[in-house]
Every structure is written in C-alpha cells, then in structure tokens.
GUDO-274267 format. One record per atom (N, C-alpha, C, O, CB): x, y, z; residue number from 1. Coordinates in nm, 4 decimals. Glycine has a CB too. Layout:
(rec (X, Y, Z), NUM),
...
//
This chain:
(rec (0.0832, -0.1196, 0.0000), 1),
(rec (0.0000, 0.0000, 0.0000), 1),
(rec (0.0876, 0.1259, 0.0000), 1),
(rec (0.0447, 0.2262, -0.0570), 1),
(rec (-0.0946, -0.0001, 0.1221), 1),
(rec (0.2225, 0.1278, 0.0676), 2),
(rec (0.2878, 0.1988, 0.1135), 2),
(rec (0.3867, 0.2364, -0.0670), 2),
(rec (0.4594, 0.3201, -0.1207), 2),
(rec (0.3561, 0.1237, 0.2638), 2),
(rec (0.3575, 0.1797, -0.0778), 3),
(rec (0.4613, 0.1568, -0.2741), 3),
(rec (0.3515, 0.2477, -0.3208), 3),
(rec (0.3813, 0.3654, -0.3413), 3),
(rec (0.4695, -0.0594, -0.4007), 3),
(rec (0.2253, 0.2068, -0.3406), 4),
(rec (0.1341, 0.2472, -0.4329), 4),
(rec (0.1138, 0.3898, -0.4029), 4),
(rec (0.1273, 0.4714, -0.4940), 4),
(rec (0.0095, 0.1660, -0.4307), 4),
(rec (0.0835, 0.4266, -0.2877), 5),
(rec (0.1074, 0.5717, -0.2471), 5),
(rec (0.2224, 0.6786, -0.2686), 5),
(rec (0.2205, 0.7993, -0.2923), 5),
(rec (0.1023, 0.5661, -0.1300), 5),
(rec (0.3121, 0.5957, -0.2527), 6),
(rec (0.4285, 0.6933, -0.3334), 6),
(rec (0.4392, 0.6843, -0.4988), 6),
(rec (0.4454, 0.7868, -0.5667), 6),
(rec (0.5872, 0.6466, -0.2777), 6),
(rec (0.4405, 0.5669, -0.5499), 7),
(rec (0.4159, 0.5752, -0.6773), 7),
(rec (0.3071, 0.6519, -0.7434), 7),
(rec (0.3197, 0.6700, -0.8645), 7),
(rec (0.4070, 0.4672, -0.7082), 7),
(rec (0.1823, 0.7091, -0.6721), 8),
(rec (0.0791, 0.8296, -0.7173), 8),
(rec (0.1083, 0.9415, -0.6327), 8),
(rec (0.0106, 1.0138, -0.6133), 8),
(rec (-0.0841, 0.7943, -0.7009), 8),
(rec (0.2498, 0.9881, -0.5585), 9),
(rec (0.2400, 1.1082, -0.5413), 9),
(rec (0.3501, 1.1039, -0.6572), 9),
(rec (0.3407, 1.2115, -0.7162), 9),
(rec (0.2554, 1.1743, -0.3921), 9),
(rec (0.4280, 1.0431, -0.7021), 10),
(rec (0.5543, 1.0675, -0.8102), 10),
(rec (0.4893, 1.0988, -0.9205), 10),
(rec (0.5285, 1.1977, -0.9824), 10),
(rec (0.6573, 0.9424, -0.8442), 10),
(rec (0.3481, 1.0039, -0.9830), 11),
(rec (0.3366, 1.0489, -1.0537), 11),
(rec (0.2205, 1.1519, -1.0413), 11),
(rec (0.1794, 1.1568, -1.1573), 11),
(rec (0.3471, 0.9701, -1.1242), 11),
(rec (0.1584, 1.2208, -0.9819), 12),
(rec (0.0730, 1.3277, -0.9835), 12),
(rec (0.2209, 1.4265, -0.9407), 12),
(rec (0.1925, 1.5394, -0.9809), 12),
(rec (-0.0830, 1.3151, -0.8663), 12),
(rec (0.3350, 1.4300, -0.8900), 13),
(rec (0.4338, 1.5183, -0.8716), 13),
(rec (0.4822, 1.5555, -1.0544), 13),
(rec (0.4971, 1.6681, -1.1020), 13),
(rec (0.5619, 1.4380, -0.7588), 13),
(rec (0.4992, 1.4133, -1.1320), 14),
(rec (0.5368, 1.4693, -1.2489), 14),
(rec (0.4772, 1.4894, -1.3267), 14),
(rec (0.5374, 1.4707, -1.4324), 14),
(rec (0.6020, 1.4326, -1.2971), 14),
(rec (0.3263, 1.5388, -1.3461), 15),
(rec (0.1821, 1.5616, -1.4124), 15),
(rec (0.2279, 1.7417, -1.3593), 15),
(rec (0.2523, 1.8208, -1.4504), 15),
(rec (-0.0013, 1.4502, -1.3214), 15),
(rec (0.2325, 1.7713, -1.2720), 16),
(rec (0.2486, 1.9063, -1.2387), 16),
(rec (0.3404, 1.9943, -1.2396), 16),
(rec (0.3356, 2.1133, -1.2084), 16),
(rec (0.2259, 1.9175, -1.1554), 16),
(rec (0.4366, 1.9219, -1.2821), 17),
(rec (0.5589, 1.9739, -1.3268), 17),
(rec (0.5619, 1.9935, -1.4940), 17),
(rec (0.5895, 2.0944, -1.5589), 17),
(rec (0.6723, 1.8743, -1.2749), 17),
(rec (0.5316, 1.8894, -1.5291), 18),
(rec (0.5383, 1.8720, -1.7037), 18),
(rec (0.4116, 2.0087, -1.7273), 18),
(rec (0.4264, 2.0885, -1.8198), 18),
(rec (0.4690, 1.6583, -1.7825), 18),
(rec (0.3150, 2.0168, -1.6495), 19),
(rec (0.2024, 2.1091, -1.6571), 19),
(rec (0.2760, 2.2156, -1.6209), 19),
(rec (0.2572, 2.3064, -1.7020), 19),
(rec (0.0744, 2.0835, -1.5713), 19),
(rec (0.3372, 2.2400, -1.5518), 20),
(rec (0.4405, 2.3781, -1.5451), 20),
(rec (0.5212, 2.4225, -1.6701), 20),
(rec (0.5244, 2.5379, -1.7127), 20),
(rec (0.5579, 2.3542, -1.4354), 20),
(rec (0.5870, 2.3142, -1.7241), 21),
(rec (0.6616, 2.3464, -1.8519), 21),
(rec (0.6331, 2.4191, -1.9141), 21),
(rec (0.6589, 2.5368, -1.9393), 21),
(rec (0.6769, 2.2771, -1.9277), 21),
(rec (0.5200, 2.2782, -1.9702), 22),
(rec (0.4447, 2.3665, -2.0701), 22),
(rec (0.3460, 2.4866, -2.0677), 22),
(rec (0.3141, 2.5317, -2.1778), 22),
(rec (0.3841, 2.2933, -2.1262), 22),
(rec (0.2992, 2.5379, -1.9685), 23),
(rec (0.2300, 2.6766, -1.9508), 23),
(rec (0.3172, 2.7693, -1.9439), 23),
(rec (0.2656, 2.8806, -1.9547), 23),
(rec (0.1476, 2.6936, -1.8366), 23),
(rec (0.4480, 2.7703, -1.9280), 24),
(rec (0.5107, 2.8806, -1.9689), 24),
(rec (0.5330, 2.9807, -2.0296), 24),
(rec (0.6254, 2.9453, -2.1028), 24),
(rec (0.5494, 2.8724, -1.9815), 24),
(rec (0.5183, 3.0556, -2.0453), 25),
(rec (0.5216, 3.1513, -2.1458), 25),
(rec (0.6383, 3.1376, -2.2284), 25),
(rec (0.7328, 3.2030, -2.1844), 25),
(rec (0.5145, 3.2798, -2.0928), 25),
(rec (0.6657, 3.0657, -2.3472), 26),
(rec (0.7652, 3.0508, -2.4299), 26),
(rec (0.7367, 3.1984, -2.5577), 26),
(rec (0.7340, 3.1775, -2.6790), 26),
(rec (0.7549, 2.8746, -2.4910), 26),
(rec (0.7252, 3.2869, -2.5183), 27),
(rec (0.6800, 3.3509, -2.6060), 27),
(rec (0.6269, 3.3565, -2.7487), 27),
(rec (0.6053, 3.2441, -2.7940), 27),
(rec (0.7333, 3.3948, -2.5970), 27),
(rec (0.5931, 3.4836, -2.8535), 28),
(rec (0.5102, 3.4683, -2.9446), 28),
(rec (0.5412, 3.3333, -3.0500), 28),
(rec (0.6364, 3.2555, -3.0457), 28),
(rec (0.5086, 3.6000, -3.0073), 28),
(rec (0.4735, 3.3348, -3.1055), 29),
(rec (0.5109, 3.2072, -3.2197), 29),
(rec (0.5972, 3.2579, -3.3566), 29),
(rec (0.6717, 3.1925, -3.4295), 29),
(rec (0.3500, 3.1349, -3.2858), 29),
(rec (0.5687, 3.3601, -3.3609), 30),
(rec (0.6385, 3.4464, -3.4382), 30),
(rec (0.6544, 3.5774, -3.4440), 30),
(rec (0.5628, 3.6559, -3.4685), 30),
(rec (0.6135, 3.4293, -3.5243), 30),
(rec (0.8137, 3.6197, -3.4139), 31),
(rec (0.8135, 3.7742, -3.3866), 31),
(rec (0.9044, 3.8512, -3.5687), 31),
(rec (0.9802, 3.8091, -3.6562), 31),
(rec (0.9403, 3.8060, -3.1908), 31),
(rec (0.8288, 3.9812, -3.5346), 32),
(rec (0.8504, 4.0298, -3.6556), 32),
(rec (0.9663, 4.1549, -3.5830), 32),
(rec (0.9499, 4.2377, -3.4933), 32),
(rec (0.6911, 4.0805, -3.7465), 32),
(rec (1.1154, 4.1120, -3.6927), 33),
(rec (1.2431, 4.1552, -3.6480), 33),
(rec (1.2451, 4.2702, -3.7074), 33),
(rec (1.2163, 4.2624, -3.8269), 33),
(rec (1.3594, 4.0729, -3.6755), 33),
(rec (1.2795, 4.4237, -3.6505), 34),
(rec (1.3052, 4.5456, -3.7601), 34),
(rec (1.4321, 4.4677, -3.8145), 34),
(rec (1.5153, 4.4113, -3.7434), 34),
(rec (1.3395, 4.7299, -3.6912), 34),
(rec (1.4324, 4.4744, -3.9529), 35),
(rec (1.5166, 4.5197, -4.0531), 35),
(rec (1.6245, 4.6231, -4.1359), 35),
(rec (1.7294, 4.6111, -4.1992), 35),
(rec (1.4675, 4.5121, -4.0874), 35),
(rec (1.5371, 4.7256, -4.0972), 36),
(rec (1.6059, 4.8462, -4.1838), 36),
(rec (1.5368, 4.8608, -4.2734), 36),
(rec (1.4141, 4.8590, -4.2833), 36),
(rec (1.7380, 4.8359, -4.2389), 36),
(rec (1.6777, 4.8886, -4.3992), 37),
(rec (1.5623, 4.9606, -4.4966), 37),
(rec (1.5665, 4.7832, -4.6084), 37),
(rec (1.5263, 4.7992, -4.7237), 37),
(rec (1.6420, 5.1749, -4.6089), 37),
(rec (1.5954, 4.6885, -4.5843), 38),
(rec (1.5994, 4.6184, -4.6351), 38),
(rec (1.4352, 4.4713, -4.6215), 38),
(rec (1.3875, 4.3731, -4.6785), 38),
(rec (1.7395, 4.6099, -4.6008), 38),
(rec (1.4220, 4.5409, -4.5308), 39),
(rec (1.2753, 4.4943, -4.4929), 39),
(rec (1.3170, 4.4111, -4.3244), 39),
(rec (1.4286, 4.3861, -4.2789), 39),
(rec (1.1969, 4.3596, -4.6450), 39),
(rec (1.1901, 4.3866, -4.2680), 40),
(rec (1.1616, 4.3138, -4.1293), 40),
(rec (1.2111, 4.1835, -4.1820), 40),
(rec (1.2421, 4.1542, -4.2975), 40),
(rec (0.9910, 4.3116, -4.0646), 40),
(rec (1.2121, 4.1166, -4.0814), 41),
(rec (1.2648, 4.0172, -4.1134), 41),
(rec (1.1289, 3.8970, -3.9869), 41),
(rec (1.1159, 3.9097, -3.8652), 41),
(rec (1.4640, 4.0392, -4.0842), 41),
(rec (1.0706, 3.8176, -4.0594), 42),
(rec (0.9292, 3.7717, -4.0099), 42),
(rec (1.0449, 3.6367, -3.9115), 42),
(rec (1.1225, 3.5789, -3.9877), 42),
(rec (0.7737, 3.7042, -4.1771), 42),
(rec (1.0507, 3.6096, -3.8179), 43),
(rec (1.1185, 3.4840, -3.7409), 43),
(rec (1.0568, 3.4519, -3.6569), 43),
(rec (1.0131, 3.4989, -3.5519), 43),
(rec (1.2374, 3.4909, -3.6847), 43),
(rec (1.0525, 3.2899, -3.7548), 44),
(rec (0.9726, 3.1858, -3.6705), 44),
(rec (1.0333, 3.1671, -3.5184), 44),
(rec (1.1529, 3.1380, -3.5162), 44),
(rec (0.9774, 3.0362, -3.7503), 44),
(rec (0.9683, 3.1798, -3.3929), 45),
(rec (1.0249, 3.1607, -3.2699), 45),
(rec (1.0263, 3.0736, -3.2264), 45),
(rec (1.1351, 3.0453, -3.1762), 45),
(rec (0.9988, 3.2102, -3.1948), 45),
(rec (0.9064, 2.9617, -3.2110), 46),
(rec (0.8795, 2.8521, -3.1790), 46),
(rec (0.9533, 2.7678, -3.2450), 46),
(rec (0.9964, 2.6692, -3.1853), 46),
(rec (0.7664, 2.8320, -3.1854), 46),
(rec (0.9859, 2.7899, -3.3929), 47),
(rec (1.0429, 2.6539, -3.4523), 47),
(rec (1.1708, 2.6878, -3.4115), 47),
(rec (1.2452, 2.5955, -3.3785), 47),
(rec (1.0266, 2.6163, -3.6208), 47),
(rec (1.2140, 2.8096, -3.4069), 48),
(rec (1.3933, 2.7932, -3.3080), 48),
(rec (1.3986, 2.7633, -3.1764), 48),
(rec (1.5036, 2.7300, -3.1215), 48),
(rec (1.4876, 2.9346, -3.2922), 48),
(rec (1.2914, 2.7724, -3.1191), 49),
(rec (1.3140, 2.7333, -2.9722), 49),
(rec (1.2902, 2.5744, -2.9479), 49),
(rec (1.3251, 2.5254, -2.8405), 49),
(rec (1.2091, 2.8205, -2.8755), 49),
(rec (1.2305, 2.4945, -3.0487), 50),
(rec (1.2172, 2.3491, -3.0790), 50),
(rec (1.3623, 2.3078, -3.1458), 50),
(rec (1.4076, 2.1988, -3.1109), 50),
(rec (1.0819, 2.3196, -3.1864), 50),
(rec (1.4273, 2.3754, -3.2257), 51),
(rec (1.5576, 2.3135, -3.2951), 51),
(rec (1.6656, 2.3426, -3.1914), 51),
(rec (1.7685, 2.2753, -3.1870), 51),
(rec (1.5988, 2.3850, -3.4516), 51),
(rec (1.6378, 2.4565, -3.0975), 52),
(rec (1.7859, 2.4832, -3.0623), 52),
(rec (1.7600, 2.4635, -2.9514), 52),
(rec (1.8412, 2.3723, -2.9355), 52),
(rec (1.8628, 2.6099, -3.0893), 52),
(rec (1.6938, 2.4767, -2.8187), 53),
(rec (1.6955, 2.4278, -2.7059), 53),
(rec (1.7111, 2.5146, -2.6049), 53),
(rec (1.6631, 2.5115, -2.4916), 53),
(rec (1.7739, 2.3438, -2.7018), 53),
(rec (1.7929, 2.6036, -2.6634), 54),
(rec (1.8845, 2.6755, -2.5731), 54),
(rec (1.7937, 2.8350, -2.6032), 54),
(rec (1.7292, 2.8595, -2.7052), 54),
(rec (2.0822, 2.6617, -2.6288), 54),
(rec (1.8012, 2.8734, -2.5541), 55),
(rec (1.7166, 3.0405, -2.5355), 55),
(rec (1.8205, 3.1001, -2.5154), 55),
(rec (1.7853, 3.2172, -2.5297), 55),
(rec (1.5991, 3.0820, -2.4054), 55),
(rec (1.9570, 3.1011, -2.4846), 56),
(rec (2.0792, 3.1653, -2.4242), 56),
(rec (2.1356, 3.1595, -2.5630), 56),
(rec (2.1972, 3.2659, -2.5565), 56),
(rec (2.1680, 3.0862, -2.2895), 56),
(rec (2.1577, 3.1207, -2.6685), 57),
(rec (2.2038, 3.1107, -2.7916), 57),
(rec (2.1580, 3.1941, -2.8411), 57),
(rec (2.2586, 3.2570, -2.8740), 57),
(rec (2.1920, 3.0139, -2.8545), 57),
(rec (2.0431, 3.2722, -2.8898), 58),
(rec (2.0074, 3.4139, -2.8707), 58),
(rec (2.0124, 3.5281, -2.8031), 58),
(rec (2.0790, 3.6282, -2.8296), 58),
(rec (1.9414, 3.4180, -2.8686), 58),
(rec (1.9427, 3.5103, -2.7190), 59),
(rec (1.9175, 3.5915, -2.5817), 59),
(rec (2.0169, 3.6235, -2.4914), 59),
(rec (2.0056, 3.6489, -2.3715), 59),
(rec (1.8321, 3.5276, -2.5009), 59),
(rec (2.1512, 3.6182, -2.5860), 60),
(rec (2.2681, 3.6208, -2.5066), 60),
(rec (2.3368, 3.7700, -2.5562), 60),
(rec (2.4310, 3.8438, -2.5273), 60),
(rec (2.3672, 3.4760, -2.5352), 60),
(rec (2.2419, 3.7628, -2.6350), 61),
(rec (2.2769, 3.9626, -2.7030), 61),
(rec (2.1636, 4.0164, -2.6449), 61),
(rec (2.1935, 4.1260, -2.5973), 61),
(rec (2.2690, 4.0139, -2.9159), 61),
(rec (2.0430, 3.9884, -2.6263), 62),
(rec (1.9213, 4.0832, -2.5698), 62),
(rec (1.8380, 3.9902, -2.4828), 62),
(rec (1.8298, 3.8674, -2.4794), 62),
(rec (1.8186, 4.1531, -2.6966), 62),
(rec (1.7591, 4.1198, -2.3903), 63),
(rec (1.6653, 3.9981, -2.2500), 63),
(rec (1.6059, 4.0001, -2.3885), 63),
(rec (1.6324, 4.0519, -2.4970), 63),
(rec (1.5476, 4.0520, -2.0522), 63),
(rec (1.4761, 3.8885, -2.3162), 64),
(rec (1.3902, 3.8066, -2.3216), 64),
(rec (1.2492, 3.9073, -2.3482), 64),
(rec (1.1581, 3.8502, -2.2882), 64),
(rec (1.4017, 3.7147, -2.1926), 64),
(rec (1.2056, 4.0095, -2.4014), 65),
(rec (1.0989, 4.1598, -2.3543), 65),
(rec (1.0921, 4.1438, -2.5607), 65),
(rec (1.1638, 4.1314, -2.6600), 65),
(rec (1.2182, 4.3841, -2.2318), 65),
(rec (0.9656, 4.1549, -2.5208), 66),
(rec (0.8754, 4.1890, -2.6713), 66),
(rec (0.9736, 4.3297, -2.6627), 66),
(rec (1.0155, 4.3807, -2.5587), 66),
(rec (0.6459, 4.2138, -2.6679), 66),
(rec (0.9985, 4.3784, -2.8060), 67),
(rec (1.0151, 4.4656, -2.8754), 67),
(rec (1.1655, 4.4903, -2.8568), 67),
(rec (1.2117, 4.5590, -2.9479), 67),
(rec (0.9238, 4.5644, -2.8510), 67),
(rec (1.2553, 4.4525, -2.7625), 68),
(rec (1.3957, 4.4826, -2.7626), 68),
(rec (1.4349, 4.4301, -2.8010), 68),
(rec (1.4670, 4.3305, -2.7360), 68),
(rec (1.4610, 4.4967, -2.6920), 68),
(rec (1.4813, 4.4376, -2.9647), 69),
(rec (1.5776, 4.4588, -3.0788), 69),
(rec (1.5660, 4.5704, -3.1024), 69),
(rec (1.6758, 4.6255, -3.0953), 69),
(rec (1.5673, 4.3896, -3.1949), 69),
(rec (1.4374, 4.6795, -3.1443), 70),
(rec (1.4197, 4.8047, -3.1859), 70),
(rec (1.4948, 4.8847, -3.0451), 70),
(rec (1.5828, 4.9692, -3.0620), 70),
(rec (1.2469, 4.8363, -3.2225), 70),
(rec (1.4493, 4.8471, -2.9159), 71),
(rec (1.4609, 4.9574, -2.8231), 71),
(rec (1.6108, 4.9749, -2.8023), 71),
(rec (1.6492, 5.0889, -2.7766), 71),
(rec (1.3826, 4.9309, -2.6865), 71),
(rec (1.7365, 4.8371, -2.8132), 72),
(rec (1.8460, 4.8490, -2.8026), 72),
(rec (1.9119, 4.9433, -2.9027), 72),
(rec (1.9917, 5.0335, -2.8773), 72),
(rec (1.8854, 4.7369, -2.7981), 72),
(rec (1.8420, 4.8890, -3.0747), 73),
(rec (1.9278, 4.9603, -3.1908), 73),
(rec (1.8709, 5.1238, -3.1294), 73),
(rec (1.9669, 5.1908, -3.0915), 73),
(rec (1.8711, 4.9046, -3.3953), 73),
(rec (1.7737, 5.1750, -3.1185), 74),
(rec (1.7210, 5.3184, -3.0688), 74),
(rec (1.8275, 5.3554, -2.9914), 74),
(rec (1.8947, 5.4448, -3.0428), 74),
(rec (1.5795, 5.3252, -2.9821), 74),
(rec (1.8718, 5.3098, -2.8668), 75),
(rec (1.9724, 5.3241, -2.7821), 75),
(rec (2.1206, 5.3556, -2.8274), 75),
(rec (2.2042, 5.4348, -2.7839), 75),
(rec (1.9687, 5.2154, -2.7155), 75),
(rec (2.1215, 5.2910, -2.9006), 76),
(rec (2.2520, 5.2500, -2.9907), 76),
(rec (2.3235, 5.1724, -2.8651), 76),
(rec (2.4314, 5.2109, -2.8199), 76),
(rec (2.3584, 5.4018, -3.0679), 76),
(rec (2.2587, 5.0691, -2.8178), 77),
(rec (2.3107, 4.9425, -2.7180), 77),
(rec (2.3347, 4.8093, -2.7922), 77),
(rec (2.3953, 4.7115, -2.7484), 77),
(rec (2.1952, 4.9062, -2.5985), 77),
(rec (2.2662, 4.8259, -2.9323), 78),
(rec (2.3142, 4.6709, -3.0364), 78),
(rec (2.3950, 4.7453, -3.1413), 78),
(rec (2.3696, 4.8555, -3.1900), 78),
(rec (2.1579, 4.5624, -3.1325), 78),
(rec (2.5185, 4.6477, -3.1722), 79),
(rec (2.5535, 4.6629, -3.3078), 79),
(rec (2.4673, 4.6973, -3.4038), 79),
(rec (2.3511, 4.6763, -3.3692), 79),
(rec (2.6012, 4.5652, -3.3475), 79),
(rec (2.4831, 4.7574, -3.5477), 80),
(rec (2.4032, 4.7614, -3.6585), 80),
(rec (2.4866, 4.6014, -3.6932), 80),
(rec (2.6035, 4.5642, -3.6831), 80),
(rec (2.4169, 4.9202, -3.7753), 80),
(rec (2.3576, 4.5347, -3.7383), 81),
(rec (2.3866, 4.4152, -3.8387), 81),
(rec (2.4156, 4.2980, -3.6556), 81),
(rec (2.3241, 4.2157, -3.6531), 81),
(rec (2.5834, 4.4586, -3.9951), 81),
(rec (2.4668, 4.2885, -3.5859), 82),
(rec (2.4458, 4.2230, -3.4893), 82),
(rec (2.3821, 4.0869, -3.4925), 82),
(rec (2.4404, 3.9786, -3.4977), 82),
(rec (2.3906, 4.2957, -3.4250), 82),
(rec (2.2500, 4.1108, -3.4884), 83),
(rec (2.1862, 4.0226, -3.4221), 83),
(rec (2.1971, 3.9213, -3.5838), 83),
(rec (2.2362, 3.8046, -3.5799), 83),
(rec (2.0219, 4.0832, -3.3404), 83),
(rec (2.1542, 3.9928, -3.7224), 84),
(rec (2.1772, 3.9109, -3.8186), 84),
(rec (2.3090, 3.8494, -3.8192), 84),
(rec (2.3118, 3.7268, -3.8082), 84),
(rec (2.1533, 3.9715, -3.9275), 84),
(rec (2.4114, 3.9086, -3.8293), 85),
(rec (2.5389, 3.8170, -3.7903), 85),
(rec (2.5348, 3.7515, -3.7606), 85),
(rec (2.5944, 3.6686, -3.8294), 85),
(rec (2.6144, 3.8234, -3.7334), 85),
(rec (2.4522, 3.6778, -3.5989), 86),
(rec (2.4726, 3.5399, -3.5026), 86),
(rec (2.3593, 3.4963, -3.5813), 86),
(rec (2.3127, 3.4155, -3.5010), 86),
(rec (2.4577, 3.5395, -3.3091), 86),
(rec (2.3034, 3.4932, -3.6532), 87),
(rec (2.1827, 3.4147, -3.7239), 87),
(rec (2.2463, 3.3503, -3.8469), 87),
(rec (2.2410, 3.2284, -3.8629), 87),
(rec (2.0500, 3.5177, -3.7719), 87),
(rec (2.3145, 3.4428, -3.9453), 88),
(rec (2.3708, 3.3757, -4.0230), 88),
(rec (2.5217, 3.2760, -3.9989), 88),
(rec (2.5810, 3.1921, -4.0667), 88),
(rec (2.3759, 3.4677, -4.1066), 88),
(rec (2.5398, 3.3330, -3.8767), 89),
(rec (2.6498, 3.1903, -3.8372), 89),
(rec (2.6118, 3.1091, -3.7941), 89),
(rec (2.6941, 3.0184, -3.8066), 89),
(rec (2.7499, 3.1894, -3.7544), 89),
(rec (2.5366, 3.0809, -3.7490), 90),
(rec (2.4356, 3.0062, -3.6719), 90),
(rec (2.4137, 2.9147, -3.8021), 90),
(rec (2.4825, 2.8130, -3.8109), 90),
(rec (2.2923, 3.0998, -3.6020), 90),
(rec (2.3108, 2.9487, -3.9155), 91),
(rec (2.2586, 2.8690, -4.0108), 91),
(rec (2.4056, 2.8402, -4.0955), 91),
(rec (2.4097, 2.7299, -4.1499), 91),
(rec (2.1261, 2.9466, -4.0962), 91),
(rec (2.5178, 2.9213, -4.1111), 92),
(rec (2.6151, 2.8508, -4.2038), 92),
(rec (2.6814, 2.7459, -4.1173), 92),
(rec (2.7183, 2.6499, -4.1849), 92),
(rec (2.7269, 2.9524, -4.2711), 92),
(rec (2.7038, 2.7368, -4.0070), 93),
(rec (2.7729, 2.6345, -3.8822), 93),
(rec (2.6434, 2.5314, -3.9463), 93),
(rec (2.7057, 2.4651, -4.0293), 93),
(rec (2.7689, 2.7006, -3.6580), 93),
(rec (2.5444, 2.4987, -3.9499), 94),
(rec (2.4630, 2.4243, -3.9491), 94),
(rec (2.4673, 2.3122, -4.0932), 94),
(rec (2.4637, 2.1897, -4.1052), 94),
(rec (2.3515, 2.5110, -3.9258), 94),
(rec (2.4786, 2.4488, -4.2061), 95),
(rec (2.4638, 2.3849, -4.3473), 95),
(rec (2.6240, 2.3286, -4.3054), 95),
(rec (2.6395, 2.2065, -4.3074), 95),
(rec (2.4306, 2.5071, -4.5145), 95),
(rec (2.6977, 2.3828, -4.2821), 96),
(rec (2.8425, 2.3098, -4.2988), 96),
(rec (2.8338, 2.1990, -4.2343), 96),
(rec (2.9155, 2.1159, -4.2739), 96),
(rec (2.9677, 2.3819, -4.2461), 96),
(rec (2.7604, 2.1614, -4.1419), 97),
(rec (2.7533, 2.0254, -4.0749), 97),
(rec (2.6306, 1.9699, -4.1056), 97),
(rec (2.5432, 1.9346, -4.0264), 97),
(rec (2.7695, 2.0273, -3.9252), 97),
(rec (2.6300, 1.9627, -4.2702), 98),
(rec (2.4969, 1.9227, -4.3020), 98),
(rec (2.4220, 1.8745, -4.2803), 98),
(rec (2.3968, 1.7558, -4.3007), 98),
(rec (2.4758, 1.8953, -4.3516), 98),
(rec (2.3318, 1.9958, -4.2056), 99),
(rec (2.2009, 1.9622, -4.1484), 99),
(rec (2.1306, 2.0765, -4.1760), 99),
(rec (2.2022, 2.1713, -4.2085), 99),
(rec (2.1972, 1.9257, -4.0001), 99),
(rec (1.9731, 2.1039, -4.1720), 100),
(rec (1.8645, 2.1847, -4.1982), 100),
(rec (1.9253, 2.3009, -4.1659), 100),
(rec (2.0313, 2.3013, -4.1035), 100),
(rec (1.7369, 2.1565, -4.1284), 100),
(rec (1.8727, 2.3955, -4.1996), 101),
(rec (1.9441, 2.5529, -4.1359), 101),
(rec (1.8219, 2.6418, -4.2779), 101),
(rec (1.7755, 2.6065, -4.3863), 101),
(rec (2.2141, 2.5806, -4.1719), 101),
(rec (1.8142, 2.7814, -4.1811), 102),
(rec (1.7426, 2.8625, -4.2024), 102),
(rec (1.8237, 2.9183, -4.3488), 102),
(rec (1.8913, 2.8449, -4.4209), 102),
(rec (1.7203, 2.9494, -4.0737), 102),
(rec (1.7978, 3.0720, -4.3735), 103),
(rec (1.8130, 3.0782, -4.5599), 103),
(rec (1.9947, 3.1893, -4.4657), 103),
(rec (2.0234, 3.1886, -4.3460), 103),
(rec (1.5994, 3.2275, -4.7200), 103),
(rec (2.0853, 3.2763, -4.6011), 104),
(rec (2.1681, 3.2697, -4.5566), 104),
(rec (2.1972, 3.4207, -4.5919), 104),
(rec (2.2771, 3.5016, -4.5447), 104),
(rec (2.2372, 3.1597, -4.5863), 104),
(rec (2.0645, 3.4324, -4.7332), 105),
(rec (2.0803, 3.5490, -4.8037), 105),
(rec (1.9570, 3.6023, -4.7945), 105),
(rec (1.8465, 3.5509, -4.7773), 105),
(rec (2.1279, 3.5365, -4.9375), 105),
(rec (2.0161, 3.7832, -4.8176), 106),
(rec (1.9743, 3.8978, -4.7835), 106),
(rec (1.8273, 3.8626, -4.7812), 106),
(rec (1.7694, 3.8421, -4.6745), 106),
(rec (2.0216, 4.0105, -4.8722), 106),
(rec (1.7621, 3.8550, -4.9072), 107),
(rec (1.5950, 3.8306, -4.9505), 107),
(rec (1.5853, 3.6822, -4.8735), 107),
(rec (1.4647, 3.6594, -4.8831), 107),
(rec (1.5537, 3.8196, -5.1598), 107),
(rec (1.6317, 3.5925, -4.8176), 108),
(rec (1.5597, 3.4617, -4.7708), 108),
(rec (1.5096, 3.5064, -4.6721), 108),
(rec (1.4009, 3.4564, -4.6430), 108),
(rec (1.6333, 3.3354, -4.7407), 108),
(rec (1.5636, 3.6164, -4.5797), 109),
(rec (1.5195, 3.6500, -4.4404), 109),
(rec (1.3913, 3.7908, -4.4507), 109),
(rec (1.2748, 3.8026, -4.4128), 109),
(rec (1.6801, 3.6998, -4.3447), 109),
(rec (1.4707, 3.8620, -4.5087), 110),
(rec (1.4211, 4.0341, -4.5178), 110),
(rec (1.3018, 4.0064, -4.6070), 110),
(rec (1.2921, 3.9235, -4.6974), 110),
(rec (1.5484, 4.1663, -4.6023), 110),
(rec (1.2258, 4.0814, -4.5682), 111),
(rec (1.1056, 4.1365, -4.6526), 111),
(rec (1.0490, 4.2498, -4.6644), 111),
(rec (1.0315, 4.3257, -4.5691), 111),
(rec (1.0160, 4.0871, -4.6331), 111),
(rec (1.0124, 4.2749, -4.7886), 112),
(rec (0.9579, 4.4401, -4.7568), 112),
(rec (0.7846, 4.4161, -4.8240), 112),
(rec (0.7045, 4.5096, -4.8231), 112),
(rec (1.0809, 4.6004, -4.8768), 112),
//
C-alpha cells in the first residue's frame, strides 16, 4: 500500500511539473524583427526554440521583452547588423555540418 502511495504522489508530482513546462510563457510564435531599410525580417520563434533548445544562444545579445531589438538599436546598445550576424552563423555552422538551417541570403530573411 505503502509503494502504491508513493508511486501516485511521483506520478501526480510529475503531471504538475510537465504542466508547469508547458504553460510557460515561451513567447510569441512568431516575432517580426526590424530590418532596416531592407525589410523586417518575419522569425519563426517557436520553430527555433524546438531546434535549438537553448534560449541563451540568442538571448545572449538581448533579454527576453517583446520589442527589444528596436529599443536596443534606438539606444545605440546593439551593433548595426548584430543580431543578423549570429543568425547567419548560426545557419552557415549548421549547413556546414549538413544539417537543416534557415536561408543565408539577404531576400531569404528580409522582406519588404
């Protein structure tokens, strides 16, 4: 009896945890990046936060806050070209170890 009772607090312990995960706020599903004058750049969020794992692989140039990419470049607290830089190394590290990776050029990303 004494088994069975701990075996349903373990698993109602890991029902509420996994239920924690996932209610998280992993933010939007897709955020739309200023660009410049070359156009926004539309990035899927969810499908990078499913391929890469890591949120610190980004978010290691800016917090985690809807709209700061614009509020840093305003500041002049980001590089110009910055954040595209670690994106396109990111996807050429990837194609070179051939595997899936996002586009590499100007128009695959930018849109106007």
């Amino acid at each position: 009896m004494k088994r069975q009772t701990n075996i349903i607090i373990l698993m109602a312990g890991f029902l509420l945890f996994s239920t924690f995960l996932w209610a998280q706020n992993k933010g939007a599903k897709e955020i739309i990046v200023p660009g410049g004058t070359t156009g926004s750049v539309p990035f899927k969020h969810h499908l990078h936060q499913n391929a890469l794992k890591d949120c610190n692989l980004c978010h290691n140039l800016f917090p985690q806050t809807a709209g700061i990419v614009q509020k840093l470049k305003d500041e002049g607290k980001l590089e110009k070209k910055k954040v595209m830089n670690q994106c396109q190394k990111c996807h050429r590290e990837k194609i070179n170890a051939g595997l899936k990776a996002g586009p590499v050029s100007c128009r695959g990303c930018h849109v106007k």
